[in-house]
PQR file of N, CA, C, O and H, with PARSE charges and radii, in Angstrom:
ATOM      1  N   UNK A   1     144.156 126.886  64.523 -0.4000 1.5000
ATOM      2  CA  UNK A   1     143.143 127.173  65.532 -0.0000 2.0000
ATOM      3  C   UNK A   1     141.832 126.489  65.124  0.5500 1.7000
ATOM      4  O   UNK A   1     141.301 126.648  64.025 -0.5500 1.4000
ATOM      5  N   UNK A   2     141.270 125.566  66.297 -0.4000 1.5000
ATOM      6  CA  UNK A   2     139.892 124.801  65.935 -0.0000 2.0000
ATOM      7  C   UNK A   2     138.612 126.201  65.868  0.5500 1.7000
ATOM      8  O   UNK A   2     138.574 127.191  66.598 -0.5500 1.4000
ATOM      9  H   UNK A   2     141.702 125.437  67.190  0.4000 1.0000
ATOM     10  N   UNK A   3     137.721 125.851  64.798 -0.4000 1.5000
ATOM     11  CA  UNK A   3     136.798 126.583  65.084 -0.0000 2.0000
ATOM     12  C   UNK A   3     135.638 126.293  66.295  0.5500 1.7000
ATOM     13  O   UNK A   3     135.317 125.132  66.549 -0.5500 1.4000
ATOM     14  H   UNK A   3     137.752 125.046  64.204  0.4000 1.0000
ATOM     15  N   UNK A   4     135.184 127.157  66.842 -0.4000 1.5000
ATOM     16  CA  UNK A   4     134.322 127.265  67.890 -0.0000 2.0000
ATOM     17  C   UNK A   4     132.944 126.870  67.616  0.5500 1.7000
ATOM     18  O   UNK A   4     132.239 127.569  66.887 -0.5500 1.4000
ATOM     19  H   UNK A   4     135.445 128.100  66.637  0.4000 1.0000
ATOM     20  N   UNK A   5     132.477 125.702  68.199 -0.4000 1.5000
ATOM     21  CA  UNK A   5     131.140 124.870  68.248 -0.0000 2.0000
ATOM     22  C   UNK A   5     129.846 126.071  68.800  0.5500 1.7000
ATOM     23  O   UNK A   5     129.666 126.194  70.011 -0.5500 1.4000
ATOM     24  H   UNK A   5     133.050 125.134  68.791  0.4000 1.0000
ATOM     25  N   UNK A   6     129.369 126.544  68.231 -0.4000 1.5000
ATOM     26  CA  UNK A   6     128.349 127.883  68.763 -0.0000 2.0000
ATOM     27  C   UNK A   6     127.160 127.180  69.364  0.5500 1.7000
ATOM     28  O   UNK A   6     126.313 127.712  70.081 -0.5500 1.4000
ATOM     29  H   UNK A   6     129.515 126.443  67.247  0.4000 1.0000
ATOM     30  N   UNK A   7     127.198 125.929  68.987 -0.4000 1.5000
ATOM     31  CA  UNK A   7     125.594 125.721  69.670 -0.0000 2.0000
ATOM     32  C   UNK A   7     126.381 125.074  70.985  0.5500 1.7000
ATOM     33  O   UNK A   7     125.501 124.332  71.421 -0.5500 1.4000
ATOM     34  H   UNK A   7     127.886 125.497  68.404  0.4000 1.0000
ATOM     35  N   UNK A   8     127.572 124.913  71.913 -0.4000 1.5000
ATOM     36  CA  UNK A   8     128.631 124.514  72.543 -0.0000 2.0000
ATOM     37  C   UNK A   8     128.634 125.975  73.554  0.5500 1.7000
ATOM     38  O   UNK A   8     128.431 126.166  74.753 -0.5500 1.4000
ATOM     39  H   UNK A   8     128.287 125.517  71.559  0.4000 1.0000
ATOM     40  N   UNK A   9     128.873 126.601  72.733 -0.4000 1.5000
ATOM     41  CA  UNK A   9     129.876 127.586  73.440 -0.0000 2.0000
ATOM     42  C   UNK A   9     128.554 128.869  73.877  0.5500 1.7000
ATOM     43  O   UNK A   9     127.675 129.439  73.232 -0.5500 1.4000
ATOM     44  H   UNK A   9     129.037 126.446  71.758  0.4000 1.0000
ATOM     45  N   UNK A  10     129.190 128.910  75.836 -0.4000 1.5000
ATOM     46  CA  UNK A  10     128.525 129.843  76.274 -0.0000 2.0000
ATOM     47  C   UNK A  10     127.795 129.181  76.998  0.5500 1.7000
ATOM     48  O   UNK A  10     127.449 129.683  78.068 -0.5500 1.4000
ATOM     49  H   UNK A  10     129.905 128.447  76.361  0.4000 1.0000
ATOM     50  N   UNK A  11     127.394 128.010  76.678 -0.4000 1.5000
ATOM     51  CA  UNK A  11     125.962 127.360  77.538 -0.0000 2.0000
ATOM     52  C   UNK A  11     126.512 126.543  78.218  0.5500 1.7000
ATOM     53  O   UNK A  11     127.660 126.099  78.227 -0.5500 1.4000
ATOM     54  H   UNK A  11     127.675 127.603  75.809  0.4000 1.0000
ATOM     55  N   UNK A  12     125.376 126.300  78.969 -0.4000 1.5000
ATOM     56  CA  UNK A  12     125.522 125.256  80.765 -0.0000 2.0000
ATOM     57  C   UNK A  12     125.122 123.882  80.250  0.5500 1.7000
ATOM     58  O   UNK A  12     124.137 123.599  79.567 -0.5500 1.4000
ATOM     59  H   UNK A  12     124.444 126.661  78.961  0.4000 1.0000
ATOM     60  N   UNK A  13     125.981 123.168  80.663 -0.4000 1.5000
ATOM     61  CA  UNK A  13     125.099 121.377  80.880 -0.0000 2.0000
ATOM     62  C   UNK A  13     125.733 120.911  82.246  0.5500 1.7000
ATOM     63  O   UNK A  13     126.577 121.287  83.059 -0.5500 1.4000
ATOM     64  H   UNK A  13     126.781 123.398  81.217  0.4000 1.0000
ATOM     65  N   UNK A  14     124.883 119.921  82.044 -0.4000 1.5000
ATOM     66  CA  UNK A  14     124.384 119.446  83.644 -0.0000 2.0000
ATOM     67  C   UNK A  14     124.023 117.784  83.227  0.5500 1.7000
ATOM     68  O   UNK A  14     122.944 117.472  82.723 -0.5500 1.4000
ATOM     69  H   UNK A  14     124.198 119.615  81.384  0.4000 1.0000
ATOM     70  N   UNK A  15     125.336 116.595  83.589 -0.4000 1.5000
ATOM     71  CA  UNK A  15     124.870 115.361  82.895 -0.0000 2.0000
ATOM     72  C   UNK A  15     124.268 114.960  84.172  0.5500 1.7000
ATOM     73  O   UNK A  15     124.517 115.517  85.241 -0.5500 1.4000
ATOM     74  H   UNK A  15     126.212 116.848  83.998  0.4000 1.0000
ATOM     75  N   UNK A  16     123.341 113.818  83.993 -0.4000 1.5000
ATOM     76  CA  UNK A  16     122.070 112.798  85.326 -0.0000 2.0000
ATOM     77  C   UNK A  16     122.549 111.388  84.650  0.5500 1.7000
ATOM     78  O   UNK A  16     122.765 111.193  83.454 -0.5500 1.4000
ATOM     79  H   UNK A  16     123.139 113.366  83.125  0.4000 1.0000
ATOM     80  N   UNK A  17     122.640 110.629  85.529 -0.4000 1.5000
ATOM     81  CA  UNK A  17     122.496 109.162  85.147 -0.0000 2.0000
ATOM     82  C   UNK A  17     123.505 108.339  84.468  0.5500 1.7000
ATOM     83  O   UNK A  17     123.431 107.131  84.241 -0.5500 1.4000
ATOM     84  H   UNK A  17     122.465 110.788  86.501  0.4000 1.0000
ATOM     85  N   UNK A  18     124.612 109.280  84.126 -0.4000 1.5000
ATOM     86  CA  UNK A  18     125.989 108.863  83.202 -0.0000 2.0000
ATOM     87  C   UNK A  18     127.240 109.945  83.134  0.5500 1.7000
ATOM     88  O   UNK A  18     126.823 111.090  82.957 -0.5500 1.4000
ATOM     89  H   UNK A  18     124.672 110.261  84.310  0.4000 1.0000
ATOM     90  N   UNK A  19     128.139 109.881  83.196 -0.4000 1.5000
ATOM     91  CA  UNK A  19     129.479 110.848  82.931 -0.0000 2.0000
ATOM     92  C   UNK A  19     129.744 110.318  81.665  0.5500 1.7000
ATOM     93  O   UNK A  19     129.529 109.189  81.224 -0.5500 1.4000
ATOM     94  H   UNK A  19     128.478 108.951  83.340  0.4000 1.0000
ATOM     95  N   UNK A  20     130.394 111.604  80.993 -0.4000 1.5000
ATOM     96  CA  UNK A  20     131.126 111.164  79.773 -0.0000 2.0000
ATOM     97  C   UNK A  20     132.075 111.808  79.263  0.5500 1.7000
ATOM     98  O   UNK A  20     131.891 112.552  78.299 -0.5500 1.4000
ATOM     99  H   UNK A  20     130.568 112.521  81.352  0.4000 1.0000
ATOM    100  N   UNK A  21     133.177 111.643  79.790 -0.4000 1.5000
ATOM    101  CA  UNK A  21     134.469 112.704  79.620 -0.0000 2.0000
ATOM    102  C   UNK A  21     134.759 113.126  78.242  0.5500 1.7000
ATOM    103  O   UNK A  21     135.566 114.055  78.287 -0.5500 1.4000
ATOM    104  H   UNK A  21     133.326 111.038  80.572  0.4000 1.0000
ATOM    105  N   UNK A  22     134.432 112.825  77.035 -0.4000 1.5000
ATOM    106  CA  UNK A  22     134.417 112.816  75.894 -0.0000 2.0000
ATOM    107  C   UNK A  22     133.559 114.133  75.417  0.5500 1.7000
ATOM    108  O   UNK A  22     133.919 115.068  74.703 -0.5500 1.4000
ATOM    109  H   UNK A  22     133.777 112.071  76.999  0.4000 1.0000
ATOM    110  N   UNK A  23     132.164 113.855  76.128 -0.4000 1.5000
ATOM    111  CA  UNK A  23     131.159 115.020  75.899 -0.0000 2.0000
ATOM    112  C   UNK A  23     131.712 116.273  76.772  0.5500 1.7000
ATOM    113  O   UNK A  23     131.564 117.435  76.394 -0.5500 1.4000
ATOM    114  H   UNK A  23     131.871 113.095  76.708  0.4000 1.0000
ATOM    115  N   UNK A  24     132.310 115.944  77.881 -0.4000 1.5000
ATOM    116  CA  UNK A  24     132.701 117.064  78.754 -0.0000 2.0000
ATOM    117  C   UNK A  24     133.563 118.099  78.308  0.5500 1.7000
ATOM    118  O   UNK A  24     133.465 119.313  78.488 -0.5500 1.4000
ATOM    119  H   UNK A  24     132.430 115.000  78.188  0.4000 1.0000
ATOM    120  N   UNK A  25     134.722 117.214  77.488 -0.4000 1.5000
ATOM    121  CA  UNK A  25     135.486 117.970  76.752 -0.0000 2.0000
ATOM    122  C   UNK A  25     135.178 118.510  75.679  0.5500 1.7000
ATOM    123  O   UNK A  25     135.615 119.608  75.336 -0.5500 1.4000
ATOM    124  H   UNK A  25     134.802 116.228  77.342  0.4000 1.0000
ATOM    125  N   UNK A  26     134.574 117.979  75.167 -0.4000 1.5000
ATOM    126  CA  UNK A  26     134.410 118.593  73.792 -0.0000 2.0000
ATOM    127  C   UNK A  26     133.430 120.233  74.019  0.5500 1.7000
ATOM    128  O   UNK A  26     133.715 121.230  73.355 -0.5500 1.4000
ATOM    129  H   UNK A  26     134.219 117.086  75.445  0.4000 1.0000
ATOM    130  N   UNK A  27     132.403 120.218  74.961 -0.4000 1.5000
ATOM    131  CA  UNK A  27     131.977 120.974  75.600 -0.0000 2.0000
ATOM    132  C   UNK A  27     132.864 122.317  75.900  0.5500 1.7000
ATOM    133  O   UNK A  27     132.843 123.405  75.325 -0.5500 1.4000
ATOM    134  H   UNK A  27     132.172 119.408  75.500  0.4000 1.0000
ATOM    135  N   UNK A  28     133.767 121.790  77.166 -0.4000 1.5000
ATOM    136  CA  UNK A  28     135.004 122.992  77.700 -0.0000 2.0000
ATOM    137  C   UNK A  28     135.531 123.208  75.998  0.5500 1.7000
ATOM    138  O   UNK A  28     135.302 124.311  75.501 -0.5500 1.4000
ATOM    139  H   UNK A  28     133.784 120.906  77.633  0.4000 1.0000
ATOM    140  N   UNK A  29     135.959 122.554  75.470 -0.4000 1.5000
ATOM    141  CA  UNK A  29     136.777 122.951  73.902 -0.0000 2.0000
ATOM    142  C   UNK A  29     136.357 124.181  73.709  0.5500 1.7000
ATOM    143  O   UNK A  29     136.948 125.251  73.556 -0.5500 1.4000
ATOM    144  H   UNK A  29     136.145 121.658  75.874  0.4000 1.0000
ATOM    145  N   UNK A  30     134.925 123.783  73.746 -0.4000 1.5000
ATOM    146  CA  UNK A  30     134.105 125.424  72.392 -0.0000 2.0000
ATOM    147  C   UNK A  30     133.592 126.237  73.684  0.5500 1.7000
ATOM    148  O   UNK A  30     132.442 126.677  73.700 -0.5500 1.4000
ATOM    149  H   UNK A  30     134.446 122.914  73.870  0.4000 1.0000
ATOM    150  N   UNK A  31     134.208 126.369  74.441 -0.4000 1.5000
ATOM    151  CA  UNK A  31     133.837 127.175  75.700 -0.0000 2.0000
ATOM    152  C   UNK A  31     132.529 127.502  75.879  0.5500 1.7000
ATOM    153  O   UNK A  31     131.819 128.429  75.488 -0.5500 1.4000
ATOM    154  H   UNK A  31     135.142 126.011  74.427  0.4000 1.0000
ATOM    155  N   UNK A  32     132.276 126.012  76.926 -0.4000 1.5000
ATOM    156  CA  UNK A  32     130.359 126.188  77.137 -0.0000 2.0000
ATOM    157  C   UNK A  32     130.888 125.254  78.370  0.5500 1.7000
ATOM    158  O   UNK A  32     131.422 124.248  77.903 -0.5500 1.4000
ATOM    159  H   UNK A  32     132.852 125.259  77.244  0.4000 1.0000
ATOM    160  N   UNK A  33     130.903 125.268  79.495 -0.4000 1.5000
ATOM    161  CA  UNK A  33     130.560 124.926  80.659 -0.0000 2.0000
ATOM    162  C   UNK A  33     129.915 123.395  81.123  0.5500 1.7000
ATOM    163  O   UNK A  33     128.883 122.961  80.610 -0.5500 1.4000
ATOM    164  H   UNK A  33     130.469 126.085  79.875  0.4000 1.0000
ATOM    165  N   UNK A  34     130.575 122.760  82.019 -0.4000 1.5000
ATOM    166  CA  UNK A  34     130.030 121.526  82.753 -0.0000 2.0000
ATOM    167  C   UNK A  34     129.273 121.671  84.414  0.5500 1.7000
ATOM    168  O   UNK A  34     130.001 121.496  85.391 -0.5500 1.4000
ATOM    169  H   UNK A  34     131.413 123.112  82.436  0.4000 1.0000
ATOM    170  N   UNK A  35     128.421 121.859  84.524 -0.4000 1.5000
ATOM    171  CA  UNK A  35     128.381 122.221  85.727 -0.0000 2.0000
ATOM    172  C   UNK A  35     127.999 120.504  86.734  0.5500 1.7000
ATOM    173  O   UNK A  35     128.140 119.388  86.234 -0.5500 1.4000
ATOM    174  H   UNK A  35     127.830 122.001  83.730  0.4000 1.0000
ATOM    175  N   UNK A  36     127.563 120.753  88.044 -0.4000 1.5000
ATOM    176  CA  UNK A  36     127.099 119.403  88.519 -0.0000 2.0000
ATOM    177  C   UNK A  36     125.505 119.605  88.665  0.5500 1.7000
ATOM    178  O   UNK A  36     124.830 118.692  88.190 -0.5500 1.4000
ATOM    179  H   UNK A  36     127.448 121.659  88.450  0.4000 1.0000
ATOM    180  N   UNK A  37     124.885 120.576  89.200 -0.4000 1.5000
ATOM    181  CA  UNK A  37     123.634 121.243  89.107 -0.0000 2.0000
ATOM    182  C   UNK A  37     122.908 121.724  88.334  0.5500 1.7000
ATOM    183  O   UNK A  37     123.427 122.458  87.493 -0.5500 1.4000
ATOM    184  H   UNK A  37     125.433 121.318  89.586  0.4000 1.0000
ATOM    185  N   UNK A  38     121.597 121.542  88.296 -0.4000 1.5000
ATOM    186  CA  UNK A  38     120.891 122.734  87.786 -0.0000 2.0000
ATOM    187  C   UNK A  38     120.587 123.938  88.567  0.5500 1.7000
ATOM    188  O   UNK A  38     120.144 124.136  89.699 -0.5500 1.4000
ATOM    189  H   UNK A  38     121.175 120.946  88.978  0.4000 1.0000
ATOM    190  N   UNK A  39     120.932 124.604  87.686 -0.4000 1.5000
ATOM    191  CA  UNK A  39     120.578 126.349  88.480 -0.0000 2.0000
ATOM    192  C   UNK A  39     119.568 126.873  87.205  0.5500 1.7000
ATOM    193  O   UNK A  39     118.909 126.379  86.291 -0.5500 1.4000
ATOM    194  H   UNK A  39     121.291 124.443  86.767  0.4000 1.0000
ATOM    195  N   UNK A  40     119.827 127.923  87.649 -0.4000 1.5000
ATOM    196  CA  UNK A  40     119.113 129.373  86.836 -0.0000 2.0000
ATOM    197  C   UNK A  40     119.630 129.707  85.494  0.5500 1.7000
ATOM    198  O   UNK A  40     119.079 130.292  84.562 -0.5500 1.4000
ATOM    199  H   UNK A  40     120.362 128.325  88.392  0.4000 1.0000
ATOM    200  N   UNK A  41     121.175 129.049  85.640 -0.4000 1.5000
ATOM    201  CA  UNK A  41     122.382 129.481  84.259 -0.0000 2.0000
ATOM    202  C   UNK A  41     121.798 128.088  83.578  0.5500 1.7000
ATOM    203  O   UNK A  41     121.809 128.095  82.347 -0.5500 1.4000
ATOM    204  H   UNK A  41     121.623 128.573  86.397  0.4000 1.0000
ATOM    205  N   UNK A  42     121.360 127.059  84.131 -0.4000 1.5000
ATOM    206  CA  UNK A  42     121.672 125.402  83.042 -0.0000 2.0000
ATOM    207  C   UNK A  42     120.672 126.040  82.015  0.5500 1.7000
ATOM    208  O   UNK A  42     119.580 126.575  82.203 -0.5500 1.4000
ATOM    209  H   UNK A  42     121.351 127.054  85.131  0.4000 1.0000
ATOM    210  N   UNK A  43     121.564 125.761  80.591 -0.4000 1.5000
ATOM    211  CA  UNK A  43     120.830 125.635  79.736 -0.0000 2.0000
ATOM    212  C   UNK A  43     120.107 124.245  79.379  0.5500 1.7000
ATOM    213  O   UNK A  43     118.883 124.230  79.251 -0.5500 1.4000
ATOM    214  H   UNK A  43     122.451 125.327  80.438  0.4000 1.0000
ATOM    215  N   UNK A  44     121.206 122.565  79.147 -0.4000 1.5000
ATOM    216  CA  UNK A  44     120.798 121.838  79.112 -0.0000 2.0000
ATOM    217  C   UNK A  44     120.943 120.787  79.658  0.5500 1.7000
ATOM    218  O   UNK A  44     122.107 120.406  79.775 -0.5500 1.4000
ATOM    219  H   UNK A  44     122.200 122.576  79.251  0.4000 1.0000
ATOM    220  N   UNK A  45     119.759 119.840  80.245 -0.4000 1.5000
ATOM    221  CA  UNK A  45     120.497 118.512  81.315 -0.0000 2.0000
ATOM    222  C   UNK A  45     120.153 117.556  80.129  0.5500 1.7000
ATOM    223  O   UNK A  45     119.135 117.450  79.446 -0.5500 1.4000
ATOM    224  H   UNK A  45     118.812 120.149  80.150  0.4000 1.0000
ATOM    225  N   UNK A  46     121.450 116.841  80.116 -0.4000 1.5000
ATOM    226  CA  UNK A  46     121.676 115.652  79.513 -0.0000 2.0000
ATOM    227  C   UNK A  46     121.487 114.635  80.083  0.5500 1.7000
ATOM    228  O   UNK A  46     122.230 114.414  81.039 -0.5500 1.4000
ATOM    229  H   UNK A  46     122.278 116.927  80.671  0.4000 1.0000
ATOM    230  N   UNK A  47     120.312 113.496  79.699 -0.4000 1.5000
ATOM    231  CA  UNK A  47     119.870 112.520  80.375 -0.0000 2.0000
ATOM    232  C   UNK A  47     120.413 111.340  79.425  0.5500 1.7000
ATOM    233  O   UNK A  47     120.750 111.288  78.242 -0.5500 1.4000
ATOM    234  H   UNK A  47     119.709 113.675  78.922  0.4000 1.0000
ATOM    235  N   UNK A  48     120.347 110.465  80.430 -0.4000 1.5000
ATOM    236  CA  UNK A  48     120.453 108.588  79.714 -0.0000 2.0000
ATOM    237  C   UNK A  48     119.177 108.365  79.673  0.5500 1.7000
ATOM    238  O   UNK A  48     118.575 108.429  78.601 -0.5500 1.4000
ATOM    239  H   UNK A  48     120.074 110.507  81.391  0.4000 1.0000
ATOM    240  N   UNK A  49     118.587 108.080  80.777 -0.4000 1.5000
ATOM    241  CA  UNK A  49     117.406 107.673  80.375 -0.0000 2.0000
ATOM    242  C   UNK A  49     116.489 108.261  80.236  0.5500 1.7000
ATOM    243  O   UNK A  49     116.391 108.859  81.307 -0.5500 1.4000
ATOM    244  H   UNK A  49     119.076 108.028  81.648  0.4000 1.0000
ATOM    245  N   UNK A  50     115.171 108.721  79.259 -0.4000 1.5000
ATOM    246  CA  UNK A  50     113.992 109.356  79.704 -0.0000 2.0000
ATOM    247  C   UNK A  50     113.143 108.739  80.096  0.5500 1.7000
ATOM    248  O   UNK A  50     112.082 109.363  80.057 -0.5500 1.4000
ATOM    249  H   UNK A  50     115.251 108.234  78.389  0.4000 1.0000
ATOM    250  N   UNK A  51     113.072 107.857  80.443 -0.4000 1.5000
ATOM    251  CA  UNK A  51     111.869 107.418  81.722 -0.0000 2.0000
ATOM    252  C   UNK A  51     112.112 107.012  83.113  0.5500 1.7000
ATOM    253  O   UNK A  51     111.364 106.447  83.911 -0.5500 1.4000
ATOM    254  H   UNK A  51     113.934 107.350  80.474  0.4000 1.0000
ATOM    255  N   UNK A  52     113.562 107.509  83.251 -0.4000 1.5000
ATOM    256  CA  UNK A  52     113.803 107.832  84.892 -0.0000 2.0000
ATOM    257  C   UNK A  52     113.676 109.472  85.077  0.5500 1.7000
ATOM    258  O   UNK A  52     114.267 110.359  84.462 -0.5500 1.4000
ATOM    259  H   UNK A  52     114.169 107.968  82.602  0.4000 1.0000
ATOM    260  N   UNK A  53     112.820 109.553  86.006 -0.4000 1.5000
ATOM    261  CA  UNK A  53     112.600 110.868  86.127 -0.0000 2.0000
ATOM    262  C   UNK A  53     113.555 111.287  88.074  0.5500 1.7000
ATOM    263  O   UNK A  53     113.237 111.197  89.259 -0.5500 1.4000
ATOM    264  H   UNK A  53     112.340 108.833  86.506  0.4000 1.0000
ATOM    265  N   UNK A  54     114.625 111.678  87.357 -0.4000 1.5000
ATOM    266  CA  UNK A  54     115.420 111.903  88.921 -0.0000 2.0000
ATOM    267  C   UNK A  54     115.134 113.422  89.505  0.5500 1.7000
ATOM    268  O   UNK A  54     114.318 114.207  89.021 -0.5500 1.4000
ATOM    269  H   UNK A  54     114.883 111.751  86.394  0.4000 1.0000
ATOM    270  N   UNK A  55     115.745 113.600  90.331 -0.4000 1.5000
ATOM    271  CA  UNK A  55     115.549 115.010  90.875 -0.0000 2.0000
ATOM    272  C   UNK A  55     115.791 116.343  89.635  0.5500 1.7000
ATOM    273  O   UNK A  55     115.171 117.295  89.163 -0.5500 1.4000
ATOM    274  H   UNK A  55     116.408 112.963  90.724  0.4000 1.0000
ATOM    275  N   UNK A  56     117.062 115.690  89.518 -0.4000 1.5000
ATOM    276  CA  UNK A  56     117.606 116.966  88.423 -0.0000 2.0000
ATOM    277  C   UNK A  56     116.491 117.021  87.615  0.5500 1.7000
ATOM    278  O   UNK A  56     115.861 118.038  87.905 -0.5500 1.4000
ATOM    279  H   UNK A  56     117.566 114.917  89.902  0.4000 1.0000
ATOM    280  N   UNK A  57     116.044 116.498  86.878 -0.4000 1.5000
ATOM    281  CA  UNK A  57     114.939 116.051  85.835 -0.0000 2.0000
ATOM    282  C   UNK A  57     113.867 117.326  86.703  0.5500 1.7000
ATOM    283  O   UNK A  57     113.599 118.483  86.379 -0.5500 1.4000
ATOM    284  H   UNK A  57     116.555 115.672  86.642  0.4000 1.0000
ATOM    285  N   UNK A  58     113.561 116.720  87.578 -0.4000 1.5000
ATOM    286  CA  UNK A  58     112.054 117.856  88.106 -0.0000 2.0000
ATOM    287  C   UNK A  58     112.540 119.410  88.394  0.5500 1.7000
ATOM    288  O   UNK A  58     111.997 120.504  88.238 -0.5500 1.4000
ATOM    289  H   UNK A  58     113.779 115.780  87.841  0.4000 1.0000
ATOM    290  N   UNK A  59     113.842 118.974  88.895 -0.4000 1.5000
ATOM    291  CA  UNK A  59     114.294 120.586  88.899 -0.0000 2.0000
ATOM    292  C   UNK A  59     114.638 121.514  87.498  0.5500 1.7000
ATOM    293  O   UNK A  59     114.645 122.735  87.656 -0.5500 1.4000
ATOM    294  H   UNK A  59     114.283 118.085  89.022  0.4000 1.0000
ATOM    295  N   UNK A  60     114.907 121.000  86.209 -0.4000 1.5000
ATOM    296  CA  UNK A  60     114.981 121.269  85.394 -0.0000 2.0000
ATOM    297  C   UNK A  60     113.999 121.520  84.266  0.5500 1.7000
ATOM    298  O   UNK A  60     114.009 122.232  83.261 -0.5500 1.4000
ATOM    299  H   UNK A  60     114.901 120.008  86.081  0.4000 1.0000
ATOM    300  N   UNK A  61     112.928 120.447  84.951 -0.4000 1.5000
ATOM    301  CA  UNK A  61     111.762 120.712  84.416 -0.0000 2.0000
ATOM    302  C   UNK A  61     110.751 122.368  84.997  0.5500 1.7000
ATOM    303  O   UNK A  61     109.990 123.175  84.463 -0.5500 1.4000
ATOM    304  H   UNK A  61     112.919 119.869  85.767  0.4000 1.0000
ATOM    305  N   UNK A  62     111.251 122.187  86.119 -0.4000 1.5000
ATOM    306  CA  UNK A  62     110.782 123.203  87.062 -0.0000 2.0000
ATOM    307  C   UNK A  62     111.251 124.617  86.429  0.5500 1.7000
ATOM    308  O   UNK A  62     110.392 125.479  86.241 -0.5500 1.4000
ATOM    309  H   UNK A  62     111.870 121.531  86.552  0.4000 1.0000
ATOM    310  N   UNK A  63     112.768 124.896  86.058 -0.4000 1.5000
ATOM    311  CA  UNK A  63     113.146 125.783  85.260 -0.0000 2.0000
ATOM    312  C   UNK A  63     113.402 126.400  84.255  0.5500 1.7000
ATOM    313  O   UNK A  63     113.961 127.462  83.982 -0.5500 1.4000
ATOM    314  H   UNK A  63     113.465 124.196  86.210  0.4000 1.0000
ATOM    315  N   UNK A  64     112.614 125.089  83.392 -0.4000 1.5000
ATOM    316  CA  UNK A  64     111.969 125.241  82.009 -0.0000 2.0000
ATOM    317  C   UNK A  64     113.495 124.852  81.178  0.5500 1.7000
ATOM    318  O   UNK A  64     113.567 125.127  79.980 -0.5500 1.4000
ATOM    319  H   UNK A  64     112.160 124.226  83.613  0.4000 1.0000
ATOM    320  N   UNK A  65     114.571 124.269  81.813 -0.4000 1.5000
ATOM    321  CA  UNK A  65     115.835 123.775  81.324 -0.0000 2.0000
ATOM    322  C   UNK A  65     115.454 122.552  79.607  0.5500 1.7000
ATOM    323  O   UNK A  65     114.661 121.613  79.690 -0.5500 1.4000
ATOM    324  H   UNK A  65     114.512 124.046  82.786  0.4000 1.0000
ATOM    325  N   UNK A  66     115.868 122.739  78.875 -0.4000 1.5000
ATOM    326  CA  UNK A  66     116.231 122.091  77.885 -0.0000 2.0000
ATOM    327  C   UNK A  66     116.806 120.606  78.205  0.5500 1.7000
ATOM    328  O   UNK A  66     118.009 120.360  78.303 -0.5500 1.4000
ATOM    329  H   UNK A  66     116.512 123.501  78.808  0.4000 1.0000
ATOM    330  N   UNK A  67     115.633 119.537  78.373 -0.4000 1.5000
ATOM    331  CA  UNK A  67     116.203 117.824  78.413 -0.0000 2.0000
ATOM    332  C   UNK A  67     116.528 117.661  77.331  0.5500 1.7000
ATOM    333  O   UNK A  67     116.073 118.390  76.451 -0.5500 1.4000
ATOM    334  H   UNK A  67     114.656 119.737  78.294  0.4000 1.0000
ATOM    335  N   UNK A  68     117.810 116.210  76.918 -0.4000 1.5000
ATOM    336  CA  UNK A  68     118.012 115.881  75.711 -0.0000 2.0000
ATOM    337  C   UNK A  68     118.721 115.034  76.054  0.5500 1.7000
ATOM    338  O   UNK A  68     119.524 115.287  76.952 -0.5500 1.4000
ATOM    339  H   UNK A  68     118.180 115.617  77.634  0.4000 1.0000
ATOM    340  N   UNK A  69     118.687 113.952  75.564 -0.4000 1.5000
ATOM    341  CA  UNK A  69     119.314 112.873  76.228 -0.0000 2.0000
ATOM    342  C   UNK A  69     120.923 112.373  75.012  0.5500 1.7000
ATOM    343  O   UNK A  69     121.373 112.948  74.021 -0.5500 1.4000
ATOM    344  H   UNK A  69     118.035 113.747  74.835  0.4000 1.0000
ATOM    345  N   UNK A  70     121.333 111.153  75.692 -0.4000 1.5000
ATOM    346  CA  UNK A  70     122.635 111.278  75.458 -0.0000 2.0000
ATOM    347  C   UNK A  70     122.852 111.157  73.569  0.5500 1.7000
ATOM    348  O   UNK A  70     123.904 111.621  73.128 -0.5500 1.4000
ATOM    349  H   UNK A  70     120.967 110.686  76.497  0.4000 1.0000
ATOM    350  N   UNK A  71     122.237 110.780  72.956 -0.4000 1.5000
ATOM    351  CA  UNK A  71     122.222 110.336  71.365 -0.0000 2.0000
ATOM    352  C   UNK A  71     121.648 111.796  70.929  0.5500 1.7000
ATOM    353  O   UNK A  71     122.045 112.132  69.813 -0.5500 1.4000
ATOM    354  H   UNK A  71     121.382 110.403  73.314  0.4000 1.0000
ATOM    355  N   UNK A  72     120.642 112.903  71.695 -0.4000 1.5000
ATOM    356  CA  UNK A  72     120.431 113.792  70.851 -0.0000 2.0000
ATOM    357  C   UNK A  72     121.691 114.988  71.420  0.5500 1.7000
ATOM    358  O   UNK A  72     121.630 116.174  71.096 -0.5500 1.4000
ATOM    359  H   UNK A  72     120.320 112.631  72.601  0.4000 1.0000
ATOM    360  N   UNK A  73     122.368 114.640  71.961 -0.4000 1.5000
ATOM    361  CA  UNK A  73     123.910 115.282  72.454 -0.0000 2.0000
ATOM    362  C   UNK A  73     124.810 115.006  71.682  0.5500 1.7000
ATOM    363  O   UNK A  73     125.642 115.859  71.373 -0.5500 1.4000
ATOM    364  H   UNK A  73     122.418 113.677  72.224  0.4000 1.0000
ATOM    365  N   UNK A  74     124.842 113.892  71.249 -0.4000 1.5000
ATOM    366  CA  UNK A  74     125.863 113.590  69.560 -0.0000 2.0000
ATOM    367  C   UNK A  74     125.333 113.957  68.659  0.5500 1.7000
ATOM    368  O   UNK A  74     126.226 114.025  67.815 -0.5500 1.4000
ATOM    369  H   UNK A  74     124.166 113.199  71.500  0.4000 1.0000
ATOM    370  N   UNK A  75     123.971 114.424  67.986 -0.4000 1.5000
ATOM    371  CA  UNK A  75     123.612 114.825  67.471 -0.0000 2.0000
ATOM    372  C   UNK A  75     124.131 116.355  67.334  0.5500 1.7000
ATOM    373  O   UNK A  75     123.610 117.112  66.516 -0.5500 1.4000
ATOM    374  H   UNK A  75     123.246 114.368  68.672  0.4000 1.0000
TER
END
């Protein structure tokens, strides 16, 4: 049995600007959620770029959501 990724598991992401089936899974693995939106539940939107500021971006900013873009997600 794999152990469970805690900073993974439980929480919302929400990718802008790129898919990455790799991150998606590894995500569902440690049971933490892919959503397509930000809501009220996103914990974090994963961006490519930070100096495109897209919708999700203002809406997430708006809900005080956790940005982090794709290298501090491998991190």
């Amino acid at each position: 049995m794999s152990k469970i990724n805690k900073k993974l598991e439980n929480k919302h992401f929400v990718f802008t600007g790129f898919r990455n089936k790799d991150f998606e899974k590894e995500i569902k693995d440690n049971n933490g959620y892919v959503d397509s939106t930000v809501t009220k539940t996103t914990n974090y939107l994963v961006i490519k770029d930070k100096t495109k500021i897209t919708e999700k971006v203002k809406k997430a900013e708006e809900k005080g959501v956790i940005i982090i873009t794709e290298e501090e997600f491998k991190d």
